[in-house]
C-alpha positions in Angstrom: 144.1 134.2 144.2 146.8 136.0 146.3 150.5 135.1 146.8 149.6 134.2 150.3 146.8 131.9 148.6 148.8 130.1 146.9 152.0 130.2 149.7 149.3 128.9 151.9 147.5 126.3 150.4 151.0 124.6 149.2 151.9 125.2 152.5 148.7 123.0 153.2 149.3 120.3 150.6 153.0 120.1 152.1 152.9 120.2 156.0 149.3 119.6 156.0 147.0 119.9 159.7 150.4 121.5 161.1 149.7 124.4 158.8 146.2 124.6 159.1 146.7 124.5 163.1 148.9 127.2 162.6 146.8 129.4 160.4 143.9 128.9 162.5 146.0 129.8 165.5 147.3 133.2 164.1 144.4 134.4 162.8 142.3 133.9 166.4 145.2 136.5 167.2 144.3 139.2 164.4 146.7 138.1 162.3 144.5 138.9 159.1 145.1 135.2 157.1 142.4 133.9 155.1 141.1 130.7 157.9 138.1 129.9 156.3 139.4 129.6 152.7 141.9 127.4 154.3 139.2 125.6 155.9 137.4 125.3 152.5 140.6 124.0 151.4 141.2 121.4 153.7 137.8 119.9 153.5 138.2 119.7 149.5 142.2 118.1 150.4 140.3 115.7 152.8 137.4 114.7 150.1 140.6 114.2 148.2 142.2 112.0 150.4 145.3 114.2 150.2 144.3 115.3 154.1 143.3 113.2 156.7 140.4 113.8 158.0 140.6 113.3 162.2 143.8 115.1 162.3 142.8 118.2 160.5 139.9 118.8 162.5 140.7 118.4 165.6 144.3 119.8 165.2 141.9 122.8 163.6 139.6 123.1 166.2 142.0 123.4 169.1 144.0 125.4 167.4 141.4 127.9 167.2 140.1 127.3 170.9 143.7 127.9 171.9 144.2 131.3 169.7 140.8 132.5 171.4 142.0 131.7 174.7 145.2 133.5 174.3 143.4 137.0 172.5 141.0 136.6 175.4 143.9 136.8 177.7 145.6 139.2 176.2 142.4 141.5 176.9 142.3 140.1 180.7 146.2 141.6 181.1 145.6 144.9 178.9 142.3 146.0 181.1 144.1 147.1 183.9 146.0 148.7 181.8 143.5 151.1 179.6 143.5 154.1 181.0 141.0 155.4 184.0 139.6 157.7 182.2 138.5 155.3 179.7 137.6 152.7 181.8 135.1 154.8 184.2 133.2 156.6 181.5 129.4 155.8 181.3 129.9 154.7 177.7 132.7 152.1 179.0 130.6 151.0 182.1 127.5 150.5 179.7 129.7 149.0 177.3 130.7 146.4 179.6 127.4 145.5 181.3 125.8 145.4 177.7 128.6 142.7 176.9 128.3 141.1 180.1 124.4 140.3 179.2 124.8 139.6 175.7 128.9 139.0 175.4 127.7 135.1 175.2 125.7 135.5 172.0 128.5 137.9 170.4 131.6 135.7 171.0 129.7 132.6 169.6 128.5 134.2 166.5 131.6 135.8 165.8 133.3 132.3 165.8 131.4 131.4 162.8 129.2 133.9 161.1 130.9 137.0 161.7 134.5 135.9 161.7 136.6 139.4 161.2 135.1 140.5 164.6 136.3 137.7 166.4 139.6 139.1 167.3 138.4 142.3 168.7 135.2 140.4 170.4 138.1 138.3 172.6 139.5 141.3 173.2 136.2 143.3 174.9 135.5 140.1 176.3 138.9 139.8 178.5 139.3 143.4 178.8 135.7 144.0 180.5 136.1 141.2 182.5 133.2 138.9 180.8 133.1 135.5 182.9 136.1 133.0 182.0 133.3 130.0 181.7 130.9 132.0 179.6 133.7 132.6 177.0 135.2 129.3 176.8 131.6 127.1 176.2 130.9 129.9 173.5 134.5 129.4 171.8 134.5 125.6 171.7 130.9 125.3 170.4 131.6 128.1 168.4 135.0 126.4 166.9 133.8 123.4 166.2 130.8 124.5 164.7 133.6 126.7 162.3 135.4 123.9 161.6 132.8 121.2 161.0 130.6 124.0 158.6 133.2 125.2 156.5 135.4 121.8 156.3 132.0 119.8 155.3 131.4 122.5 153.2 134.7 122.2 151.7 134.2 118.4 151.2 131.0 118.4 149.9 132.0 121.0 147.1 135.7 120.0 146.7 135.4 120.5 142.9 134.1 124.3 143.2 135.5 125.3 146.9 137.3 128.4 145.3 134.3 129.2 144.4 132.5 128.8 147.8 135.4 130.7 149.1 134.8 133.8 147.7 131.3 133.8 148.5 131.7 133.5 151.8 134.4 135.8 152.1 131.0 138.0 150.4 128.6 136.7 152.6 130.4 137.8 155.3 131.2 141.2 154.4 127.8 141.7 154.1 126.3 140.4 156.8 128.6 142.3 158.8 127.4 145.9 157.1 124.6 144.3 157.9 125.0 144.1 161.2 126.5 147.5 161.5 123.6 149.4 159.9 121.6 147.6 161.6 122.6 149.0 165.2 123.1 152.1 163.3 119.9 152.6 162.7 119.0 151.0 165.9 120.7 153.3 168.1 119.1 156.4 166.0 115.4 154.9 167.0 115.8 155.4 170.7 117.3 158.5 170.2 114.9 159.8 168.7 111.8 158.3 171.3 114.0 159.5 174.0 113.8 162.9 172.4 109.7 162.6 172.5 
């Protein structure tokens, strides 16, 4: 493990659900910090009754509301701000009304699934002006859904959650090349029947 690891998860053992608050916090802000493997973490220190239980998870789970709510806002008060010559391009106007039929589905599998687009998801959604409503019922269920997954997960394997860490740091990666070649590939089929 890391420096930061192990800085982190004595951090964890030390000032317990403040930390993890914290972590969860910064990282809904694109501060890159390993969440989930904290996450894993806590649900292991909880199965160990080193962390309680109630406090971490929902001292978790609105701190990661709250950092999604802020990066969110953060792309509300930077879209005036992008350029015009950005913002009235066809590709930015598609962009936008793609995300504004499907930006739902996007923020609240990027809460739990595809984590490392989370950040930059918050930010489209602010930026393009995706409905304030829609955005928060996709964070919370999303969060929670983060929290309660990968603390259980963390509980139920609290020998072996290293372990489970690193293969859903794996998991992830792949999924999301996944997900990338998939539009790839995607986008290269309808070019090619709009060229017939």
């Amino acid at each position: 493990m890391s420096e930061l690891n192990d800085l982190l998860l004595t951090g964890l053992l030390n000032h317990g659900s403040l930390l993890l608050g914290l972590v969860l916090f910064f990282a809904a802000l694109g501060v890159p910090l390993p969440a989930t493997m904290l996450l894993l973490a806590a649900g292991a220190f909880a199965q160990q009754g080193v962390l309680p239980w109630l406090s971490a998870g929902l001292i978790g789970i609105a701190a990661a509301i709250l950092g999604d709510f802020a990066s969110y806002a953060m792309g509300r008060m930077a879209g005036p701000r992008l350029p015009q010559r950005l913002t009235s391009t066809a590709a930015w106007q598609r962009a936008a009304d793609r995300f504004s039929r499907s930006g739902f589905w996007a923020v609240f599998l990027s809460r739990f699934i595809f984590t490392p687009i989370a950040f930059p998801i918050n930010l489209l959604a602010g930026s393009t002006g995706f409905a304030w409503i829609r955005f928060a019922v996709a964070v919370i269920v999303g969060e929670v859904i983060w929290v309660i997954l990968f603390g259980g997960l963390g509980a139920v394997f609290a020998d072996s959650w290293e372990f489970l860490s690193a293969i859903a740091s794996d998991v992830t990666g792949l999924l999301i090349g996944i997900l990338i070649a998939g539009y790839g590939l995607w986008r290269l089929w309808k070019s090619h029947h709009k060229a017939q």
